[in-house]
Backbone as CSV, one residue per row, in Angstrom:
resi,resn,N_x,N_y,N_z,CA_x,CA_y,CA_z,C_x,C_y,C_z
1,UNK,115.194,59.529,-156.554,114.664,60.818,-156.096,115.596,61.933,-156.543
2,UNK,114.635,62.972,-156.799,116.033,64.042,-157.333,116.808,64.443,-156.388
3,UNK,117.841,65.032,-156.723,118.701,65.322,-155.813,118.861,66.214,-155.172
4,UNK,117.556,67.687,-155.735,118.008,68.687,-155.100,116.559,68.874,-154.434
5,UNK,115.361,67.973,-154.571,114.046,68.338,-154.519,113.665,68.439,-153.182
6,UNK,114.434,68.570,-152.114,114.303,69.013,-150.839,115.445,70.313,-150.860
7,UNK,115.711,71.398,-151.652,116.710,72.453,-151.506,115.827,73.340,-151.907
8,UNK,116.759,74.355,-150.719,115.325,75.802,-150.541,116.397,76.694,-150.877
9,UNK,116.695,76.926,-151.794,117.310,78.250,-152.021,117.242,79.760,-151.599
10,UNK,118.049,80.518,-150.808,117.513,81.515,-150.297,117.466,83.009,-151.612
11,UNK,116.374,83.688,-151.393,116.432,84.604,-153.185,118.182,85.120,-152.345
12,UNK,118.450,85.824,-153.707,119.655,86.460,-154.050,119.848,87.231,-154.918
13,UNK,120.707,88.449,-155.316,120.873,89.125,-156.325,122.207,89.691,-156.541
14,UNK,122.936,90.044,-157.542,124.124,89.702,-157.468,124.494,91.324,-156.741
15,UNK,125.595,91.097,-155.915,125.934,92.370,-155.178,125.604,94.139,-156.094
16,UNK,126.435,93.835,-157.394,125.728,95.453,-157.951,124.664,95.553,-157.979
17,UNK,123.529,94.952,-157.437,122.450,95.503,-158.342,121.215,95.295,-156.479
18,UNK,122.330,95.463,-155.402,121.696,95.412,-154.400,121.416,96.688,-153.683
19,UNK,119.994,97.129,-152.823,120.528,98.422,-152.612,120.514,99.644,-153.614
20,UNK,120.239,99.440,-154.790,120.698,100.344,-155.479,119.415,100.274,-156.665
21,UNK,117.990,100.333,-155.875,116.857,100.666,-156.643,116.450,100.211,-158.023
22,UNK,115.648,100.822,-158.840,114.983,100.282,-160.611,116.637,100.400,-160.888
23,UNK,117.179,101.865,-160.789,118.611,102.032,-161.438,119.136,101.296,-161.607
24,UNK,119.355,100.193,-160.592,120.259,99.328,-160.644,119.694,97.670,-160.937
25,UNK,118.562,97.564,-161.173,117.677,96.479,-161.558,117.908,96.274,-162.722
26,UNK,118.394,95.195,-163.425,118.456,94.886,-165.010,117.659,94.616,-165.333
27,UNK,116.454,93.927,-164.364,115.091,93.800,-165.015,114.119,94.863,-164.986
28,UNK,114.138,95.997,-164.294,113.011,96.601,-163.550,112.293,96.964,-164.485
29,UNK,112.544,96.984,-166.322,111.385,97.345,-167.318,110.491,96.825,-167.535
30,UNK,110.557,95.685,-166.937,109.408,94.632,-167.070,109.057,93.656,-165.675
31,UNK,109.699,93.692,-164.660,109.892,92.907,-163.558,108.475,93.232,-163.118
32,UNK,108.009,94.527,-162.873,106.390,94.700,-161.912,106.032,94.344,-162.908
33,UNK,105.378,93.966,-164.020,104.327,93.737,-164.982,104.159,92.265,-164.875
34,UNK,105.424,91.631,-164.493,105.028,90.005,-164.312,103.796,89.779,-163.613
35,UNK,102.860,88.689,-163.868,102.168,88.150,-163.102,101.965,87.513,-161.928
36,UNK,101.273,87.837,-160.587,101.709,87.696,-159.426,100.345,86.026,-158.559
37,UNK,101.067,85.654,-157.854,99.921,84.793,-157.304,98.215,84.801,-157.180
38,UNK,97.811,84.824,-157.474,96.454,84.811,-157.378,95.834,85.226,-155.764
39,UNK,94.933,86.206,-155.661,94.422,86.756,-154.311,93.360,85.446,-153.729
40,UNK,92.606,85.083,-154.974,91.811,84.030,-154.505,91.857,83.185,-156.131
41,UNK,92.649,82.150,-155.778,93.357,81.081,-156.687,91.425,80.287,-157.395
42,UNK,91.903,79.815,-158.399,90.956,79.200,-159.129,91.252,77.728,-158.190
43,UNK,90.066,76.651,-158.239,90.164,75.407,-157.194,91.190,74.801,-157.950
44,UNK,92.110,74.008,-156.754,93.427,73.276,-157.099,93.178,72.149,-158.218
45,UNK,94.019,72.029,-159.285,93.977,71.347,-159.663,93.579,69.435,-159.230
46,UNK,93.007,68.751,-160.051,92.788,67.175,-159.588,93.624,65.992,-160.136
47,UNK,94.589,65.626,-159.584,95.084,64.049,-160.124,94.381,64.112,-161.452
48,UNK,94.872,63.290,-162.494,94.569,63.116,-163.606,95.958,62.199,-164.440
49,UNK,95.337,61.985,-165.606,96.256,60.666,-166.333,95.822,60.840,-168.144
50,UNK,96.911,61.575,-168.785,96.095,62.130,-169.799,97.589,61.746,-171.250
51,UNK,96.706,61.503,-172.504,97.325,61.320,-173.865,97.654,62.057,-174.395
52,UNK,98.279,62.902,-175.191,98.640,63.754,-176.167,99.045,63.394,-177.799
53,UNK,99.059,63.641,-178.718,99.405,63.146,-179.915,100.389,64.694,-180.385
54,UNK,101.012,64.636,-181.013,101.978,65.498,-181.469,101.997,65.513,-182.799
55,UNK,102.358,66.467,-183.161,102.742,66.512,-184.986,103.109,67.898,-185.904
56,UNK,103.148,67.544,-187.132,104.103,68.988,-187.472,103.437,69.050,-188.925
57,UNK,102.755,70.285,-189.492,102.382,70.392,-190.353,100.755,69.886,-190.544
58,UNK,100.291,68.967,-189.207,98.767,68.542,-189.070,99.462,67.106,-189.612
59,UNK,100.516,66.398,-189.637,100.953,64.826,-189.669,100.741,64.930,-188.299
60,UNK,100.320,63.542,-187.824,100.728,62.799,-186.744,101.916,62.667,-186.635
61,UNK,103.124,63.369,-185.430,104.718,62.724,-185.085,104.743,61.645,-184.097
62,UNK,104.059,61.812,-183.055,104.460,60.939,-182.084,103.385,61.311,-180.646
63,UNK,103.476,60.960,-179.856,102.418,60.784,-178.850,103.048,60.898,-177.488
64,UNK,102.744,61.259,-176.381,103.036,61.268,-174.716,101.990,61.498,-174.080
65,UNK,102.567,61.124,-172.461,101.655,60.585,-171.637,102.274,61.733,-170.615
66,UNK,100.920,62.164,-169.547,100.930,63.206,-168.582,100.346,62.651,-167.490
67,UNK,100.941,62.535,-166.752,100.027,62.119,-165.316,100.277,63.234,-164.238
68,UNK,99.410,63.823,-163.583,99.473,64.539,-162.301,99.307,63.863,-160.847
69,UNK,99.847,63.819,-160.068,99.480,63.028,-158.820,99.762,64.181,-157.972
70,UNK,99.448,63.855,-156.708,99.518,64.082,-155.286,101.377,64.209,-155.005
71,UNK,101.731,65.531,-154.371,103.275,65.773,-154.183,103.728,65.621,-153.036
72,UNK,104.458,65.485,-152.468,105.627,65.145,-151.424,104.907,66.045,-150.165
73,UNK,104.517,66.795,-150.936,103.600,67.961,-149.744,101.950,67.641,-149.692
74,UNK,101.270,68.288,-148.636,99.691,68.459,-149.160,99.646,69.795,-149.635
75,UNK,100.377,70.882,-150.112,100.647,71.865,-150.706,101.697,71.612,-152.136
76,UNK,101.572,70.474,-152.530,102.129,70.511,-154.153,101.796,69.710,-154.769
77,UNK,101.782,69.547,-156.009,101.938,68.007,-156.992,102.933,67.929,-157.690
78,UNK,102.926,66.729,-157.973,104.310,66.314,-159.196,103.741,65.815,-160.267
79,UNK,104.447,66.081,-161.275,104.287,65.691,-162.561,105.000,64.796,-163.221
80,UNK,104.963,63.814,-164.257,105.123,63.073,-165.016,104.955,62.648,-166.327
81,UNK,106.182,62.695,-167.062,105.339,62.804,-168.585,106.738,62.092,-169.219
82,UNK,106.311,61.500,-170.570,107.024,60.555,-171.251,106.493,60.511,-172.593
83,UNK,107.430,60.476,-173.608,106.775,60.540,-175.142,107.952,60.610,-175.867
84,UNK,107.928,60.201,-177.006,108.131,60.451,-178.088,108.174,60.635,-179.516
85,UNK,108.461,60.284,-180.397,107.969,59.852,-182.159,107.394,58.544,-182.239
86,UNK,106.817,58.419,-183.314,105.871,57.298,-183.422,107.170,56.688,-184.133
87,UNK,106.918,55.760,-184.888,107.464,54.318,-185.304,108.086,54.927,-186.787
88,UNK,107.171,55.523,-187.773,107.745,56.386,-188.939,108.857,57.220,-188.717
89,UNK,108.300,58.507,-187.812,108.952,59.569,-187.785,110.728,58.992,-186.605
90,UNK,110.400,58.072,-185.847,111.742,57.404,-185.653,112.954,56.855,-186.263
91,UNK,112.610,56.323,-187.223,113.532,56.029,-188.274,114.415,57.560,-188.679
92,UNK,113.828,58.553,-188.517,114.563,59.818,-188.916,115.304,60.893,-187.709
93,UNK,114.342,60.204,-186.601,114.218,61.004,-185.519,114.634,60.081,-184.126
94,UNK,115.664,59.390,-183.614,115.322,59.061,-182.918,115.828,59.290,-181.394
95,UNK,114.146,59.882,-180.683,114.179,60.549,-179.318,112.976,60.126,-178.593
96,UNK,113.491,60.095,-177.146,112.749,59.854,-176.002,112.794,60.924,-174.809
97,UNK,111.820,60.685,-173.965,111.628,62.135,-173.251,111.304,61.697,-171.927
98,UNK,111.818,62.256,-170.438,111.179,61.541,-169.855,111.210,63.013,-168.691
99,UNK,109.865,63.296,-168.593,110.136,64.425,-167.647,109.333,64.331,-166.046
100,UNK,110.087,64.488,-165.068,109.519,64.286,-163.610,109.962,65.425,-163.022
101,UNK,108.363,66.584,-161.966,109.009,67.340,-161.774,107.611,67.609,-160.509
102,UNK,108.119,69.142,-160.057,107.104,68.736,-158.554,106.610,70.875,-158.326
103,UNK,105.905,70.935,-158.018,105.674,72.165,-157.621,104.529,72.502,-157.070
104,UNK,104.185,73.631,-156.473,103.108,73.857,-155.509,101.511,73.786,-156.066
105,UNK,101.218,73.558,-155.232,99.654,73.622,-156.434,98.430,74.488,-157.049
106,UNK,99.257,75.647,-156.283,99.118,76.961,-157.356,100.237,77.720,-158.195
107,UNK,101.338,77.235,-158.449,102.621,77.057,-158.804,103.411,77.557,-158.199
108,UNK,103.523,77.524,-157.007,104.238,78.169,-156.002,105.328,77.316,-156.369
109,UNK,106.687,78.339,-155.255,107.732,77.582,-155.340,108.079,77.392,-153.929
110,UNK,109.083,76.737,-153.610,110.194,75.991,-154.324,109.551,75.081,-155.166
111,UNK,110.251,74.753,-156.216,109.767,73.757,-157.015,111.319,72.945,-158.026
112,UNK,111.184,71.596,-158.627,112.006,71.430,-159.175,111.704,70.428,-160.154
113,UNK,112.497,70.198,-161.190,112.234,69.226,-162.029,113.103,68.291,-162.705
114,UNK,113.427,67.556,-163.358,114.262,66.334,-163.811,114.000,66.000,-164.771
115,UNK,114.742,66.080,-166.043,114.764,65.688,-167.821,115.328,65.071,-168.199
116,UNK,115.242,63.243,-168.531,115.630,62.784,-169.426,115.925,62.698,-170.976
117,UNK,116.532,62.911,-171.884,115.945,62.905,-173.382,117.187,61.616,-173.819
118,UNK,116.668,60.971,-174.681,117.566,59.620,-175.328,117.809,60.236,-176.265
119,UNK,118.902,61.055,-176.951,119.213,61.775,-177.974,120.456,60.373,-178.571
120,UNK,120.647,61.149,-180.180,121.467,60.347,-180.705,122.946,60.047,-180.589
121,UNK,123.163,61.338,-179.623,124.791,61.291,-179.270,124.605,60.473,-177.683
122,UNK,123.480,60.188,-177.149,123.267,59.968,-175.821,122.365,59.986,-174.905
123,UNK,122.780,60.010,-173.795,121.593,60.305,-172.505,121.746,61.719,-172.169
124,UNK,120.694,62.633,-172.340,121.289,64.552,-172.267,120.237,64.245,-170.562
125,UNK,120.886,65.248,-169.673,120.090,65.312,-168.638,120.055,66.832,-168.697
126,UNK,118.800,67.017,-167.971,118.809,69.015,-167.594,118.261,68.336,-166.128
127,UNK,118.572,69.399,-165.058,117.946,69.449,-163.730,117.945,70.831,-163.361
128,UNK,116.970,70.725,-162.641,116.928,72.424,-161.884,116.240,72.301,-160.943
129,UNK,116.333,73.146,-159.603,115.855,73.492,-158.438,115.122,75.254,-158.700
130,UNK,113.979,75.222,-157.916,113.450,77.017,-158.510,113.604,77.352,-156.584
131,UNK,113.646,78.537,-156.446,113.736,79.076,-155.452,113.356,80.380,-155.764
132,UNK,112.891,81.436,-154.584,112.185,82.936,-154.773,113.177,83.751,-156.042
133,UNK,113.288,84.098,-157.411,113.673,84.882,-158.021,115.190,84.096,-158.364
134,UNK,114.934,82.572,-158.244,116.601,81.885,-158.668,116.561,80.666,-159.046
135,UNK,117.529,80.007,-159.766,117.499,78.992,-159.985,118.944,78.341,-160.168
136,UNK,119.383,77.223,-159.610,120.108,76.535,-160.137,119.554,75.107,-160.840
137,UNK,120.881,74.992,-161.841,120.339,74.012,-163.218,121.687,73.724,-163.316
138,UNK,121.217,72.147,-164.007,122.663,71.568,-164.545,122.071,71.119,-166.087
139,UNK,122.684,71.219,-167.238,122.285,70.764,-168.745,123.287,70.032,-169.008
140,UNK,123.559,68.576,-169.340,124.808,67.726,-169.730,124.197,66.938,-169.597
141,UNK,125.522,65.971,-171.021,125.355,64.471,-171.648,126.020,63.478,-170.135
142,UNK,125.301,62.268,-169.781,125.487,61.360,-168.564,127.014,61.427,-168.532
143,UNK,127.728,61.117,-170.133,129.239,61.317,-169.597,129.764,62.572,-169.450
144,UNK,129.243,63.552,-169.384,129.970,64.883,-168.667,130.181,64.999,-167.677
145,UNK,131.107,65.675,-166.821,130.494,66.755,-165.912,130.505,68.104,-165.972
146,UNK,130.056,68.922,-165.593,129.855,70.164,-165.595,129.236,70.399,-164.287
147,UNK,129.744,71.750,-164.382,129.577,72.897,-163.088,127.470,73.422,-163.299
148,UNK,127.368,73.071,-161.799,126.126,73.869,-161.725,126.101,75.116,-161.868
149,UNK,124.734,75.646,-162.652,124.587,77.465,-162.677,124.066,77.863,-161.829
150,UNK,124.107,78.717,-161.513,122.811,79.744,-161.179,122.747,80.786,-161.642
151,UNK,121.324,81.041,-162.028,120.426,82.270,-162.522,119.869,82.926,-162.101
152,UNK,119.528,84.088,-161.705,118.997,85.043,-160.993,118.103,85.930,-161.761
153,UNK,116.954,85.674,-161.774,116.115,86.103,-162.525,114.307,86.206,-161.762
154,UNK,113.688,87.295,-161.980,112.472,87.666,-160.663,111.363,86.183,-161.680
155,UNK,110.448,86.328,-160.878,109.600,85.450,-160.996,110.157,84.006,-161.172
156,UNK,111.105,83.671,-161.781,111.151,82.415,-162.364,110.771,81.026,-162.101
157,UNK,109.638,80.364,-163.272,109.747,78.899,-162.537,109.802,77.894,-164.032
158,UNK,109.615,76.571,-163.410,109.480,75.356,-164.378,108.513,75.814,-165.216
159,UNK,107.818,74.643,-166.549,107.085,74.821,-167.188,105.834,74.368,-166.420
160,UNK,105.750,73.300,-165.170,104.415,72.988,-164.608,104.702,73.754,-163.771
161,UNK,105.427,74.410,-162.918,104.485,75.424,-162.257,104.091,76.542,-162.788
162,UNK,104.317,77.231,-164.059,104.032,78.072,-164.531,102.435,77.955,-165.362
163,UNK,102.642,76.748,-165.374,100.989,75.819,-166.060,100.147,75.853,-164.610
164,UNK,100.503,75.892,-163.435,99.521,76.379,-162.211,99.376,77.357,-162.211
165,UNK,100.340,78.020,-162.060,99.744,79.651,-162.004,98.874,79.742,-162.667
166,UNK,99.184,79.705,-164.137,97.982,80.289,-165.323,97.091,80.025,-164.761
167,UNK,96.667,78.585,-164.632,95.335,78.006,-163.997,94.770,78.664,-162.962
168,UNK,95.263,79.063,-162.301,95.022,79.568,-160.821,94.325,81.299,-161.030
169,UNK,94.681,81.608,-161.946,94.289,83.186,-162.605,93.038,83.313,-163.039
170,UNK,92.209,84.504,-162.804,90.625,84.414,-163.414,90.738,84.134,-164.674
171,UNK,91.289,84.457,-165.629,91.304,84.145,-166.957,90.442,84.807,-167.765
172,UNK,89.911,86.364,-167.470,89.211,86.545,-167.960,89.414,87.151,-169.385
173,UNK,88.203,87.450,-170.418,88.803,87.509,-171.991,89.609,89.098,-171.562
174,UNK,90.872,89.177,-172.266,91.568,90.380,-172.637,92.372,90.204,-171.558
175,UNK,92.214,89.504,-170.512,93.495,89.356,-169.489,95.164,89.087,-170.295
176,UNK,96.040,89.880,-170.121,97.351,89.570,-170.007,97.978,88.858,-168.676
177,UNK,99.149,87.680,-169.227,99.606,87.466,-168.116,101.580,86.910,-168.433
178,UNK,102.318,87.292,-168.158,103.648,87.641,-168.055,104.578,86.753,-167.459
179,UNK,105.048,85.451,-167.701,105.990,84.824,-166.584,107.378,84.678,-167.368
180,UNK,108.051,84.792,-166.605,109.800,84.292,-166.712,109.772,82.634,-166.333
181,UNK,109.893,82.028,-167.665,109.870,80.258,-167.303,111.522,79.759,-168.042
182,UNK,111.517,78.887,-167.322,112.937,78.159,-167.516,112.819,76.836,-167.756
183,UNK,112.788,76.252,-169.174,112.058,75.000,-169.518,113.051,74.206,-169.692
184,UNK,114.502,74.255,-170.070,115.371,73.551,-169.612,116.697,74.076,-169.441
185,UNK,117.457,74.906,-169.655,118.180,75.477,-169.988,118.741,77.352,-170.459
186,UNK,117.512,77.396,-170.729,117.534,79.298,-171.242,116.230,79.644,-170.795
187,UNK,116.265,81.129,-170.465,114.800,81.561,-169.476,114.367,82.144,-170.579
188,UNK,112.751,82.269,-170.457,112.193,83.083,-171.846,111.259,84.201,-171.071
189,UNK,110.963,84.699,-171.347,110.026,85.906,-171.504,109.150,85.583,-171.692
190,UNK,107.460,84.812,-171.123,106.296,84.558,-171.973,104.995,85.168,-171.542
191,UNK,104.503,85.721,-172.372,103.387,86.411,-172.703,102.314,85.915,-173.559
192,UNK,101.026,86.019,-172.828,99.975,84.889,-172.385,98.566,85.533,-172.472
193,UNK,97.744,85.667,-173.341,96.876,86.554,-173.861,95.139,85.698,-173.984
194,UNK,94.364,86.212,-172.989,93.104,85.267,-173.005,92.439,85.947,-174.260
195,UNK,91.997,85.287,-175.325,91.885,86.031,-176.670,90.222,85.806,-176.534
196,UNK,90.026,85.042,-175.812,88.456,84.252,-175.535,87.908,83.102,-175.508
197,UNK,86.902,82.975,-175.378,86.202,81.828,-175.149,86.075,80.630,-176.241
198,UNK,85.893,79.291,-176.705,85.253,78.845,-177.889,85.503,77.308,-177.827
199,UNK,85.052,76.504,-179.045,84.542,75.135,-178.439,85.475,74.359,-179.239
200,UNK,86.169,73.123,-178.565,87.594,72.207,-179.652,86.192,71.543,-179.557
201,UNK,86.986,70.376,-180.634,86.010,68.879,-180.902,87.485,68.192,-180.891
202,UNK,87.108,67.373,-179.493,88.300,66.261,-179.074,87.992,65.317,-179.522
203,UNK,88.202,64.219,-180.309,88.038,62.897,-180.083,86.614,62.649,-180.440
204,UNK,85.758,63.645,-180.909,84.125,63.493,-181.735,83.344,64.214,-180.155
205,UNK,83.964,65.030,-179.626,83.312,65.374,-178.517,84.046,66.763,-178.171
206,UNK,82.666,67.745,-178.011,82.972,69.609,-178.020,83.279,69.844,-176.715
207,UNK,84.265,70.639,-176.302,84.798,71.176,-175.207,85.137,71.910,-175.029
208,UNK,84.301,73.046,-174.570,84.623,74.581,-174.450,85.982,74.610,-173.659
209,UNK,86.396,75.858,-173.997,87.977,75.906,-174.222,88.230,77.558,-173.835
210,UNK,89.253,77.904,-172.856,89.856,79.166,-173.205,91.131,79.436,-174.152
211,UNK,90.964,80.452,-174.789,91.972,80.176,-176.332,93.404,81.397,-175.607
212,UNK,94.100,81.374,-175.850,95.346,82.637,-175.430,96.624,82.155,-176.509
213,UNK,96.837,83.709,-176.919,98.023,83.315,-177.870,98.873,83.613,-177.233
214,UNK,100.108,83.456,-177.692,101.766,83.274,-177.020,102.606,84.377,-178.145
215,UNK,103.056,84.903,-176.977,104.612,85.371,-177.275,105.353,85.071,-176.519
216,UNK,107.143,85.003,-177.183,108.151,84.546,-176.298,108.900,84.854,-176.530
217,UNK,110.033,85.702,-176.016,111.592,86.149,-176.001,112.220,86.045,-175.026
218,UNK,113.473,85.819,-175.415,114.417,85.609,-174.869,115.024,86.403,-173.941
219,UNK,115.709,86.067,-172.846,115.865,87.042,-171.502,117.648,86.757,-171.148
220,UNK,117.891,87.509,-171.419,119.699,87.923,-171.250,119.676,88.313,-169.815
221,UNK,120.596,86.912,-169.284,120.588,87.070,-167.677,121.935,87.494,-167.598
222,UNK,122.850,87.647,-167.865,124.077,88.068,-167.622,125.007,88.692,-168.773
223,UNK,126.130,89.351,-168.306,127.006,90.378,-169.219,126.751,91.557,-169.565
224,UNK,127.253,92.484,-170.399,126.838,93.611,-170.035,125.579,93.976,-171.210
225,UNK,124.805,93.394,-171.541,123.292,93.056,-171.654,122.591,92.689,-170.719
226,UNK,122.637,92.322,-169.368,122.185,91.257,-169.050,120.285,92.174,-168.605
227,UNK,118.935,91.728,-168.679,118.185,92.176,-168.993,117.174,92.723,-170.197
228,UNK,118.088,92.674,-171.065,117.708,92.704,-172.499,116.704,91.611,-172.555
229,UNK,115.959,91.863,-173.475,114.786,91.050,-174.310,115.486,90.845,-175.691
230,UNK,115.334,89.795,-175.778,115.883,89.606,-177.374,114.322,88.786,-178.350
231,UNK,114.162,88.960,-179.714,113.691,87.723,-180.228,113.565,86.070,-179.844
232,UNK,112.702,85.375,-179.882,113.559,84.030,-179.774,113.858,84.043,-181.357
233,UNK,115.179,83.052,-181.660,115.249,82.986,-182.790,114.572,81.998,-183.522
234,UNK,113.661,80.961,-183.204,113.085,79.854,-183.890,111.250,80.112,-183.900
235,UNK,111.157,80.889,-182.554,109.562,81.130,-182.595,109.049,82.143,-183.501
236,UNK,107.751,81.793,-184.080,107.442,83.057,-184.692,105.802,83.586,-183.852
237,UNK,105.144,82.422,-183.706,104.201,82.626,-182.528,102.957,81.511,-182.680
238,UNK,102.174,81.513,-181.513,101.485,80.522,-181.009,100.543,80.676,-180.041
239,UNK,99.438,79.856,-180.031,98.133,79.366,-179.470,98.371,78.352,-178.820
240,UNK,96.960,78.686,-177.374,96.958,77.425,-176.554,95.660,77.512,-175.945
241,UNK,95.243,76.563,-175.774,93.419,76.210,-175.409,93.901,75.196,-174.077
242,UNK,92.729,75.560,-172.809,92.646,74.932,-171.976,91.283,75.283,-171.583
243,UNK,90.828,74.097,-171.183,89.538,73.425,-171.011,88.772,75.042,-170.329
244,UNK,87.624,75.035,-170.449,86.916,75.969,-169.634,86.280,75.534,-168.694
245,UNK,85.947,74.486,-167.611,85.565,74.025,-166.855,86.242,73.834,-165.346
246,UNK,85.750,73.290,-164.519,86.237,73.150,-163.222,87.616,72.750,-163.103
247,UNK,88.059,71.955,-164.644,89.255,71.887,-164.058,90.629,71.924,-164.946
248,UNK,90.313,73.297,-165.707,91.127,73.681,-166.867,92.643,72.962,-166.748
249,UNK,92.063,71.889,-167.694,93.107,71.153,-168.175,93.457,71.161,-169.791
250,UNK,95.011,72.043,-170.259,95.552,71.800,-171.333,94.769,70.713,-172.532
251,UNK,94.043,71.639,-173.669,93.863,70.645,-174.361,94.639,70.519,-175.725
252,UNK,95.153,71.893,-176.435,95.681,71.732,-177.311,96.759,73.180,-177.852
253,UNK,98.099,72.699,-178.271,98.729,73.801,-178.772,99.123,73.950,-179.708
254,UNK,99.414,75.211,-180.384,100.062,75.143,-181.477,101.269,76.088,-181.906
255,UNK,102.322,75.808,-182.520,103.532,76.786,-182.142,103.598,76.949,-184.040
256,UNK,103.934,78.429,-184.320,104.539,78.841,-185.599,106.195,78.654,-185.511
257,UNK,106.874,77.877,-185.916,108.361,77.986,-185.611,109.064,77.619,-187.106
258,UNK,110.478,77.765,-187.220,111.265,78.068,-188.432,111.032,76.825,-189.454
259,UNK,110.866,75.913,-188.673,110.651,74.459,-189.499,108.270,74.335,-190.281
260,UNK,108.004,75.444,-189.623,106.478,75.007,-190.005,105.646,75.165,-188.658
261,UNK,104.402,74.681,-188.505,103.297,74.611,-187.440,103.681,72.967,-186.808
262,UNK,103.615,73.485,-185.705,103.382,71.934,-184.770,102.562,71.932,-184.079
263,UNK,102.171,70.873,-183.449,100.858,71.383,-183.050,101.146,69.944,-181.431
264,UNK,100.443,70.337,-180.348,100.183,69.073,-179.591,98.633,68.624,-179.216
265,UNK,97.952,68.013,-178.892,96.717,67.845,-178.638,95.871,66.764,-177.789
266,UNK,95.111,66.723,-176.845,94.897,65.619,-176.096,93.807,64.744,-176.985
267,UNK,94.775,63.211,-176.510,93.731,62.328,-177.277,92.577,61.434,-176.307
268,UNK,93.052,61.580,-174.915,92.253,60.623,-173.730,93.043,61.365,-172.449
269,UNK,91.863,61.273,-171.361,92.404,61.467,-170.038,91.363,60.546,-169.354
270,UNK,91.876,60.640,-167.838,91.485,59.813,-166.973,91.698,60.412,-165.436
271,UNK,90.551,61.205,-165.343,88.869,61.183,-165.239,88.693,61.834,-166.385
272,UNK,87.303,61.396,-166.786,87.241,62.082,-168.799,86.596,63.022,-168.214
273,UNK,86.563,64.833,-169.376,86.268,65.323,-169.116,84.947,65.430,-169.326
């Protein structure tokens, strides 16, 4: 069990910047524009058990598995997911992934999550706990230790609760939507654009789809930047389709980044859609 997945962090902000209005807010240029809970949430997501295939350039890389279940609460779920390179791209590449993580089920928080990766120098762990506008995280190889952080940053959550929220939002075409996510290690800036409506062909079978492209930069939490937006330096930009139906589930993405197009995509779930 994780270790921190019963810790409620109380929000916090660092003493200068308390008291002392937008002036003194490092975020306040963008902090109200974030996207806020839903007044009347889209229906909660359903348990599910779903495939993905991965790849770079439109090759097949490698494949993972997503399962959603029922969470520790009757107000959350947890997530589960595991993947890596296929059998080719291993010989060049070789990594494993193992991610377990828990959040509300409209992505509320508290929420937290737990990252395995089998890298070549080792076992890398990331952990983090989310709390109102904070987070502590630990990033290190099994033989390290290192000091926990904390980050102080408004909105912030995991990558699945930030995948509830969206869900939870009308979604309608031309909607913008704004979150501060922290996917393992560095917080980004992401911006989330319903571009419209239109139909994938999964697996020899059409599935209307909402389409939204992506932007993402980087968010300078501390020093005397701290608030700045920067570039990311590897993204150049990206698309993402989720189901249009009762129970908009992720079907396919695609990222422009320094190495080429990658793309992820579902190959089977369970309940089919």
């Amino acid at each position: 069990m994780f270790l921190l997945s019963g810790l409620v962090l109380a929000p916090s902000v660092p003493a200068q910047f308390r008291n002392a209005g937008d002036r003194g807010n490092p975020y306040a240029s963008w902090e109200k524009t974030l996207t806020q809970s839903a007044i009347a949430p889209f229906p909660e997501l359903a348990p599910f058990r779903a495939f993905y295939r991965f790849g770079w350039e439109g090759i097949p890389a490698g494949d993972a598995s997503v399962e959603v279940t029922p969470g520790s609460s009757s107000e959350s779920l947890r997530i589960s997911a595991e993947g890596g390179p296929n059998s080719v791209i291993r010989n060049l590449w070789n990594y494993h992934a193992h991610y377990l993580g828990e959040a509300g089920k409209n992505g509320q928080i508290p929420s937290w999550f737990r990252m395995d990766e089998d890298v070549a120098k080792g076992d890398l762990l990331s952990e983090a706990s989310f709390s109102e506008g904070r987070t502590l995280s630990c990033h290190r190889f099994d033989s390290e230790e290192k000091p926990w952080k904390v980050t102080i940053l408004p909105g912030v959550r995991d990558l699945f609760a930030a995948m509830l929220l969206v869900r939870s939002q009308p979604l309608r075409d031309g909607d913008r939507l704004l979150l501060t996510i922290f996917p393992d290690q560095n917080p980004y800036l992401v911006e989330l654009r319903v571009e419209g409506r239109e139909t994938l062909l999964i697996r020899e079978k059409k599935i209307p789809a909402i389409r939204f492209s992506v932007g993402i930069r980087t968010v300078v939490t501390s020093g005397p930047e701290i608030g700045r937006l920067a570039p990311h330096k590897k993204f150049r930009s990206g698309r993402v389709w989720m189901s249009d139906n009762a129970r908009r589930i992720p079907l396919r993405a695609e990222v422009d980044v320094f190495i080429g197009s990658v793309f992820a995509e579902l190959t089977k779930i369970s309940p089919a859609l």
